[in-house]
C-alpha positions in Angstrom: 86.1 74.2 93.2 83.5 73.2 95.4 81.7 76.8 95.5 81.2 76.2 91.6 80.3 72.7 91.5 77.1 72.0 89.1 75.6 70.5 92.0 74.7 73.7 94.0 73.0 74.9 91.0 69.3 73.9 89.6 69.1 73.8 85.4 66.6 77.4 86.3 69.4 78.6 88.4 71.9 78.0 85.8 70.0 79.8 83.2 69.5 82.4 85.5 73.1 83.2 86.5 74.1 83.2 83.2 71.6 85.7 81.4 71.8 87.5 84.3 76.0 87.4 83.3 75.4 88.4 80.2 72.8 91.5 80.9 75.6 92.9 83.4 78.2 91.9 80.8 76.1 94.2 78.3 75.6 97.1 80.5 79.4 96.7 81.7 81.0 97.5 78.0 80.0 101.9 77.8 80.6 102.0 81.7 84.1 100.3 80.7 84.8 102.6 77.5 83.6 105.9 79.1 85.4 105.4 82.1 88.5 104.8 79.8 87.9 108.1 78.3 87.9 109.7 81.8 91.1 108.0 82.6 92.4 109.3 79.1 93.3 105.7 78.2 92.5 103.4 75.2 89.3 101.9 75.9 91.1 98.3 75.5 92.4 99.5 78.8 88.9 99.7 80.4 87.6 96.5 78.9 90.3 94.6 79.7 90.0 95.6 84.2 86.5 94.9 83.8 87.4 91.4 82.4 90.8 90.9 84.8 89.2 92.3 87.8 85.7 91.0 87.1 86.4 87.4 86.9 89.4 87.2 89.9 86.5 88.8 92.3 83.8 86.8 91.0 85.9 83.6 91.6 87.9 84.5 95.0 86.0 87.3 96.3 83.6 87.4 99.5 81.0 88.6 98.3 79.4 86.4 95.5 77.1 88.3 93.4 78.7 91.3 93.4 80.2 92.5 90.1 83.3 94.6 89.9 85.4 96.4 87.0 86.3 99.6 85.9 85.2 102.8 87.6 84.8 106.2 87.5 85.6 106.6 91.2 89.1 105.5 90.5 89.5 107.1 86.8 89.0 110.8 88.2 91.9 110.2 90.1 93.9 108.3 87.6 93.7 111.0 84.8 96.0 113.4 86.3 99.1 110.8 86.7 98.4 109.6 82.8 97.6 113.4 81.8 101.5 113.8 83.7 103.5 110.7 83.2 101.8 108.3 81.0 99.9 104.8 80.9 102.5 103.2 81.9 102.9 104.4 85.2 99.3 103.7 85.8 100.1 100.5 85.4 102.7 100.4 87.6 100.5 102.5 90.1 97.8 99.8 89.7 100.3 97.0 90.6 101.2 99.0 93.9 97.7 99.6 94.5 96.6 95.5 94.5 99.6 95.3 96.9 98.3 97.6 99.4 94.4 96.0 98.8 96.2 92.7 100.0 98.0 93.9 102.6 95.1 95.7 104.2 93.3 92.5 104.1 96.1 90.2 105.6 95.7 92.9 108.1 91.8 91.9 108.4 91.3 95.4 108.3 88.3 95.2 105.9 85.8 94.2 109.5 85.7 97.6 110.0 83.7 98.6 107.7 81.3 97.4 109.8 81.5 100.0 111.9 80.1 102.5 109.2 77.1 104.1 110.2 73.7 103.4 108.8 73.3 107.2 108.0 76.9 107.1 106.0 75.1 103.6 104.4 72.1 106.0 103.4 74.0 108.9 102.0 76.3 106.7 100.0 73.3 104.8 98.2 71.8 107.9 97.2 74.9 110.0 96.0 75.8 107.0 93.9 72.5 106.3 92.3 72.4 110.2 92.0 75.9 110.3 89.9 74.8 107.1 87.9 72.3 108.9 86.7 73.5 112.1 85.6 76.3 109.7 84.2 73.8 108.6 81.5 73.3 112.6 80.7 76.6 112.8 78.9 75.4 110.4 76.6 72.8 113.0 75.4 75.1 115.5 74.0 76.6 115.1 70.4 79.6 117.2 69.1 78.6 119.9 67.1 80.3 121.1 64.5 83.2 122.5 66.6 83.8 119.6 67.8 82.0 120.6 71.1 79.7 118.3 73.1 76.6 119.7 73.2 73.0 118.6 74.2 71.0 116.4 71.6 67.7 118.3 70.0 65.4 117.6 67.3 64.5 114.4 65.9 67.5 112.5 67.2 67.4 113.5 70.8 63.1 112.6 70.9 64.0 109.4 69.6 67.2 108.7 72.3 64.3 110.0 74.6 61.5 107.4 72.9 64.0 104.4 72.9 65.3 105.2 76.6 61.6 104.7 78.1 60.8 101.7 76.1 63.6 100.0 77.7 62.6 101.3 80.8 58.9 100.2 80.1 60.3 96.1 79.6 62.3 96.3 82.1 59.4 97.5 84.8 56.4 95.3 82.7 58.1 92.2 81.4 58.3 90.6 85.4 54.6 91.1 85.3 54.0 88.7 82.5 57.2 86.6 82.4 60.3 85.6 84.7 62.1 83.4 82.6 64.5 85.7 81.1 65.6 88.9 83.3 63.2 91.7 82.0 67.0 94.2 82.0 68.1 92.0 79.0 64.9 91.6 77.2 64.8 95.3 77.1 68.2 95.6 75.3 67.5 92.9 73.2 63.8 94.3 72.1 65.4 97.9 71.9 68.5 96.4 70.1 66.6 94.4 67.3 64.0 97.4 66.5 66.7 99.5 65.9 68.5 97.6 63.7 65.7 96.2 61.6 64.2 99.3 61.1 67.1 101.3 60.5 66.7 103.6 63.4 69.7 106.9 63.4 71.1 106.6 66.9 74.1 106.5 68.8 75.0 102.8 69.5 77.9 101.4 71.3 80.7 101.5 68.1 80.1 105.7 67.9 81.8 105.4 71.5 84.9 103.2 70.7 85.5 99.9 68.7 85.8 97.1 71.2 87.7 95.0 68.8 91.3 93.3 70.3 92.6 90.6 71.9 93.6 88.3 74.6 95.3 90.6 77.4 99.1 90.6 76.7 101.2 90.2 79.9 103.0 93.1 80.0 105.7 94.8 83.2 105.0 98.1 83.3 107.4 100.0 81.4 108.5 102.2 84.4 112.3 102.8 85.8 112.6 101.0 88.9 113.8 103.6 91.1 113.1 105.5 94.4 111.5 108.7 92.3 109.2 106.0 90.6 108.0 105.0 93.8 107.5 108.5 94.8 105.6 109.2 91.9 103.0 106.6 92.3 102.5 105.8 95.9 100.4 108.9 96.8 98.2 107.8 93.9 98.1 104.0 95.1 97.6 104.6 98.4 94.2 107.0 97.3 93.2 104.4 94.9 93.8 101.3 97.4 91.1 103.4 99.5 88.6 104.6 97.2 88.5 101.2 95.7 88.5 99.7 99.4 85.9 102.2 100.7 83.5 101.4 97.5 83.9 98.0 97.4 83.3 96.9 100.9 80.3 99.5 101.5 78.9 97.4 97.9 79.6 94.4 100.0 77.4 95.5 103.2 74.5 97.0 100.6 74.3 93.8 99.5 74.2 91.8 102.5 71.7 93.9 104.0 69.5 93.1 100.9 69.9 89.7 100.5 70.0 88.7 104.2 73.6 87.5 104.0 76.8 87.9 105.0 79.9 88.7 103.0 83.4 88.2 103.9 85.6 91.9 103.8 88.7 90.5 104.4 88.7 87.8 101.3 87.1 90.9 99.1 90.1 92.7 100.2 92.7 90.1 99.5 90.5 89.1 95.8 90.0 93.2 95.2 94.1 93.4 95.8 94.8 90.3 93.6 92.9 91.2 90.8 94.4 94.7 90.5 98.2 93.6 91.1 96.9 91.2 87.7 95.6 93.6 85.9 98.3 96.2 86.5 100.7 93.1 84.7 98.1 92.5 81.4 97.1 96.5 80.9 94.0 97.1 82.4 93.2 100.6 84.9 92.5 98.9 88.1 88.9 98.5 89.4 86.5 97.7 92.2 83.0 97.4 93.1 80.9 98.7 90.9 77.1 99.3 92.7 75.1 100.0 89.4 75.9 96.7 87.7 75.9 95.0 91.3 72.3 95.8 91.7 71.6 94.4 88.4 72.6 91.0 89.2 71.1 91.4 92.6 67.9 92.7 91.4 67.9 89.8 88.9 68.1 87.1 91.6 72.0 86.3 90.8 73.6 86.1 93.9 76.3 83.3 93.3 79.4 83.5 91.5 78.4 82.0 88.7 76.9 85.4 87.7 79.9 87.4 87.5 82.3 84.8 85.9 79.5 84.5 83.7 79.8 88.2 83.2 83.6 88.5 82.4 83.7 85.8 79.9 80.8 87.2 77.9 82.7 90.5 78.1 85.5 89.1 76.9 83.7 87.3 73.7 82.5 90.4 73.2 85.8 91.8 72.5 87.5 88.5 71.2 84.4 87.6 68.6 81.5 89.7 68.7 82.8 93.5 69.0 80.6 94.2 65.6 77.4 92.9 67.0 78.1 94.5 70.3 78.7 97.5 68.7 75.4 97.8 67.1 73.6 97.6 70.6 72.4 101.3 71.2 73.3 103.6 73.7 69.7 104.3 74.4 69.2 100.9 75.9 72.0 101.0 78.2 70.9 103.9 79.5 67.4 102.9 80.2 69.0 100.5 82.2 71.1 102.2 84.4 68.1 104.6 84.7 66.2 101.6 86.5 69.4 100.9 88.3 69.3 104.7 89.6 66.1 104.6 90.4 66.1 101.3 92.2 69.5 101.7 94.3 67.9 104.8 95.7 66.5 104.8 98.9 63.7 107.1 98.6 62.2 106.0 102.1 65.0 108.1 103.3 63.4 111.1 102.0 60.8 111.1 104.1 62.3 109.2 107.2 64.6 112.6 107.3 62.0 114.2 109.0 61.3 111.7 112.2 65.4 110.7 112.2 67.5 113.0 114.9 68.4 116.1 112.8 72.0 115.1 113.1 71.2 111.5 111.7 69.2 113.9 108.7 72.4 116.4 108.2 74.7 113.3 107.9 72.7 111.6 105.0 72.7 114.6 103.0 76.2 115.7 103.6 77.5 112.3 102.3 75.0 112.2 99.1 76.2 115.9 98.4 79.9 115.2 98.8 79.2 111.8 96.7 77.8 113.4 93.9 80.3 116.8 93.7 83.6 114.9 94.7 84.8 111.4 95.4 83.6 108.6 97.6 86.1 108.5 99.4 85.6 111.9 101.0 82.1 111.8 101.2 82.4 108.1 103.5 85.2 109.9 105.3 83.9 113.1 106.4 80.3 110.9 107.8 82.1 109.1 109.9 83.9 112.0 111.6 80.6 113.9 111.6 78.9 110.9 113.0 81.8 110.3 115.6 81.8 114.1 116.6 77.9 113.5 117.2 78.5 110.7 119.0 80.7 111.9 121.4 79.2 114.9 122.0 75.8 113.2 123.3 77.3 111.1 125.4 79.7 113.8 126.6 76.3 115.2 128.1 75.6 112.0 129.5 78.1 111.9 133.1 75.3 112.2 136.1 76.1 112.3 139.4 73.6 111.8 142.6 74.9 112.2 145.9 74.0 111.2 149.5 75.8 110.7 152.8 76.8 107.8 154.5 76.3 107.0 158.0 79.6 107.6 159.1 79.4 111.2 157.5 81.4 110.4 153.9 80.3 112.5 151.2 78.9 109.9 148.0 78.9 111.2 144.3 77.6 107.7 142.1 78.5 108.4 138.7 76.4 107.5 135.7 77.7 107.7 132.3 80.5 107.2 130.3 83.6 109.3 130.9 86.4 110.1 127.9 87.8 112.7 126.5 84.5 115.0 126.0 83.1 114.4 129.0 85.8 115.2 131.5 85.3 118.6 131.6 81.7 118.3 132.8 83.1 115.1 135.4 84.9 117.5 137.2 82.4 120.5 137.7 80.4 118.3 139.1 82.8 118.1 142.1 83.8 120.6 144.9 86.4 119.8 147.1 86.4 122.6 149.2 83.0 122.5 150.2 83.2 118.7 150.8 83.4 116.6 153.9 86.6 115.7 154.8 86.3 111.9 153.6 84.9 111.8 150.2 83.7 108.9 148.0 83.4 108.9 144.4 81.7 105.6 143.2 82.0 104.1 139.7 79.4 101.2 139.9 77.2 102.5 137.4 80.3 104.4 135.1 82.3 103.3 132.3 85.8 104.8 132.0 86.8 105.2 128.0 89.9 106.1 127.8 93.6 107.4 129.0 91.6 111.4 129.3 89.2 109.9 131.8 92.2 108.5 133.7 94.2 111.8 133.6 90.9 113.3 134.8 90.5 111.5 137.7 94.3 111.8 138.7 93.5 115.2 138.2 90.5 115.6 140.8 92.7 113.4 143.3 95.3 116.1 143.6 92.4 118.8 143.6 91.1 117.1 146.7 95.0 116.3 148.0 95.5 120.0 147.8 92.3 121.0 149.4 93.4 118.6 152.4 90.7 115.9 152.0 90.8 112.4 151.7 89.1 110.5 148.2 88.0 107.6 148.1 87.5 105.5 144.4 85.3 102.4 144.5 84.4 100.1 141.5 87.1 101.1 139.4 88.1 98.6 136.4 91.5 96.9 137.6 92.5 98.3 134.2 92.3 101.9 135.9 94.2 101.2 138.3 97.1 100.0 136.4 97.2 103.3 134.6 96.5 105.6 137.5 99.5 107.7 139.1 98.6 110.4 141.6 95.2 109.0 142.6 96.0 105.4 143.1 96.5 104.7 146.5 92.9 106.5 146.6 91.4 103.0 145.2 89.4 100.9 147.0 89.3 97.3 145.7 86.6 94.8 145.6 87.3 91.9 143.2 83.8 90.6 143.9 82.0 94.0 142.8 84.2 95.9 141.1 83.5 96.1 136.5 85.9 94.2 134.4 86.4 95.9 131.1 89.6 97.4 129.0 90.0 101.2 128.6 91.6 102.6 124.9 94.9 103.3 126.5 98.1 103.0 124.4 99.8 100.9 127.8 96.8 98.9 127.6 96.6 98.2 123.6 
């Protein structure tokens, strides 16, 4: 493939992509085994999406750089259909799931994304560096002898605590001294190696899970094929095919917006849908974007695909060849890590740009981090655009001006400024009062925009207010789109093709 050619990459590039693979690779195996655990699966099952979903994105996605596998987005809501009916309809539900990703992006659904606002942007960095971190908290509690998690102390937590800040200290110094190697897998390897040689007692990656197995086995889900199936595991497709969507895509602008590039939605849809209806055949949970190990490879400087095939295919040596070496790595490291990656995907110039931002701007970023962090993402992306929307159109529905004058023949003149739609009307038609007007009245539209099917009922409306009141209204500069949709004030139109707006109002007879 041309994209993948050795030809668009340097022997410095090369090296880079492919430690920068193998550091994401690294930090990908406890996200993949904890989220497994969430998901009430065998980790196998995690490993495996992060390898199936990893490497079909990295390959055909549209956003090269970007690194997606498991998540715990999607295994929150995948727990209660396994808790209910079993793995093997989460297979099936992840099949459906890809099916809907791909249709959505034959659809070229995915440009709207675009039309996210920057305040939603805002809130959704922070609420997901915020829950990346306190993901990293679980890993501080132990059972006790109950068999009941509970927080580290003593000697064993103060040395989780020492190793966790000498990663963190590589990762922040090493750039200062070297770039050869990225300073996030230096820091694992230095943290790795003085563990092991000096026979450090700390959790490492085999107390989670063994990552031992195979090749992924091609497998149909073992589901009946009947209407009741279908039932069953829509609902749960259809809210996974979103979150992952949703996640995924607002990844994609993050990372155009740091890199200065632009990423293609639509082909991360169809690649995102693809990967998922594959994984759902070779029993893996489904996956999507995942920011922390994104910014990783973006921090490192790996922004072409070569990064996160490179990433998959050490992940899955890990689990064909090296699962005991792997397994030695310990948790203390990885979570140093993804500290840095928390700090670093936060936008903490927000905090204090909250202040000079309109207060509905301000309100919008920290309803979205809150409703990141206590439920899904999903939600939390959802309820800032309607907040945003609601803000939107009630600004503007303060916006309709009218000035008036008289013309020399003694006709009445309201100019309207603004924008009229559905939340403005109301205030459009106080503005007018027919039985105190002249007998011929104009109502000009030079310098007005009108939205939508409301603003045409409105104006039908005030045409049969001034019928009534036995005066004559006149409409200039209305969009010929207006007056295809008008009824009771249309013969009220005056047309001038050489002055009057061209534009399209959102009118279901218009499309």
């Amino acid at each position: 493939m041309k994209f993948l050619s050795c030809a668009h990459y340097s022997p410095s590039r090369l090296r880079l992509c492919v430690l920068s693979g193998l550091t994401v690779a690294l930090a990908l195996v406890p996200e993949a085994i904890a989220f497994a655990f969430v998901a009430h699966v065998h980790p196998l099952v995690g490993l495996y999406a992060a390898f199936i979903v990893g490497l079909i994105t990295a390959v055909f996605g549209g956003r090269p750089g970007m690194i997606s596998g498991a998540t715990g987005a999607l295994a929150v809501v995948m727990v209660a259909l396994v808790v209910t009916h079993g793995v093997e309809y989460l297979f099936a539900t992840v099949v459906l799931m890809g099916v809907l990703q791909i249709a959505f992006g034959l659809l070229k659904l995915g440009k709207f994304i675009r039309m996210v606002p920057f305040p939603v942007m805002i809130g959704f960095v922070n609420g997901l560096a915020i829950v990346i971190f306190l993901a990293q908290l679980g890993h501080l509690k132990t059972p006790d002898a109950a068999g009941t998690l509970a927080w580290m102390t003593g000697t064993p937590l103060f040395v989780m605590l020492g190793l966790i800040a000498l990663t963190m200290a590589i990762i922040y110094l090493l750039p200062h001294v070297t770039k050869a190697i990225p300073s996030a897998l230096a820091g694992i390897v230095v943290v790795s190696l003085l563990v092991i040689f000096m026979g450090i007692d700390t959790k490492t990656v085999g107390d989670m899970a063994s990552i031992e197995g195979g090749l992924p086995q091609f497998h149909i889900p073992g589901v009946p094929f009947t209407w009741e199936t279908l039932t069953i595991i829509f609902p749960y497709s259809l809210i996974l095919a979103a979150i992952g969507l949703i996640e995924s895509l607002l990844t994609l602008s993050l990372i155009d917006e740091m890199t200065d590039t632009r990423g293609k939605p639509n082909r991360e849809c169809l690649a995102q849908g693809s990967a998922n209806v594959v994984t759902g055949f070779f029993g893996g949970m489904g996956g999507c974007a995942m920011i922390g190990q994104s910014m990783i490879n973006v921090n490192n400087g790996a922004t072409q695909r070569l990064s996160g095939i490179a990433a998959a295919l050490f992940l899955l040596s890990f689990i064909l060849f090296l699962s005991e070496w792997i397994e030695l790595i310990p948790i203390a490291a990885l979570i140093g890590l993804m500290f840095v990656v928390s700090q670093k995907t936060f936008e903490w110039g927000s905090l204090a740009a909250l202040r000079r931002v309109p207060r509905s701007d301000a309100f919008v970023v920290v309803a979205v981090t809150v409703i990141t962090v206590f439920t899904d993402l999903a939600v939390a992306v959802i309820t800032g655009v309607i907040i945003s929307a609601l803000v939107f159109a009630w600004q503007h529905a303060k916006h309709i001006d009218v000035s008036l004058s008289v013309e020399d023949h003694g006709w009445k003149v309201y100019k309207l400024y603004g924008s009229l739609f559905f939340a403005s009307t109301a205030d459009f038609l106080s503005k007018f009062t027919p039985a105190e007007d002249t007998d011929e009245v104009v109502i000009d539209f030079a310098h007005a925009k009108v939205m939508d099917h409301s603003a045409v009922e409105a104006i039908d409306s005030l045409a049969e207010r001034y019928r009534k009141a036995g005066k004559r209204l006149h409409l200039r500069h209305l969009s010929p789109d207006c007056l295809d949709v008008l009824t009771r004030a249309k013969d009220m139109v005056e047309i001038d093709v050489r002055a009057d707006p061209h534009y399209h109002i959102a009118d279901n007879k218009l499309g």
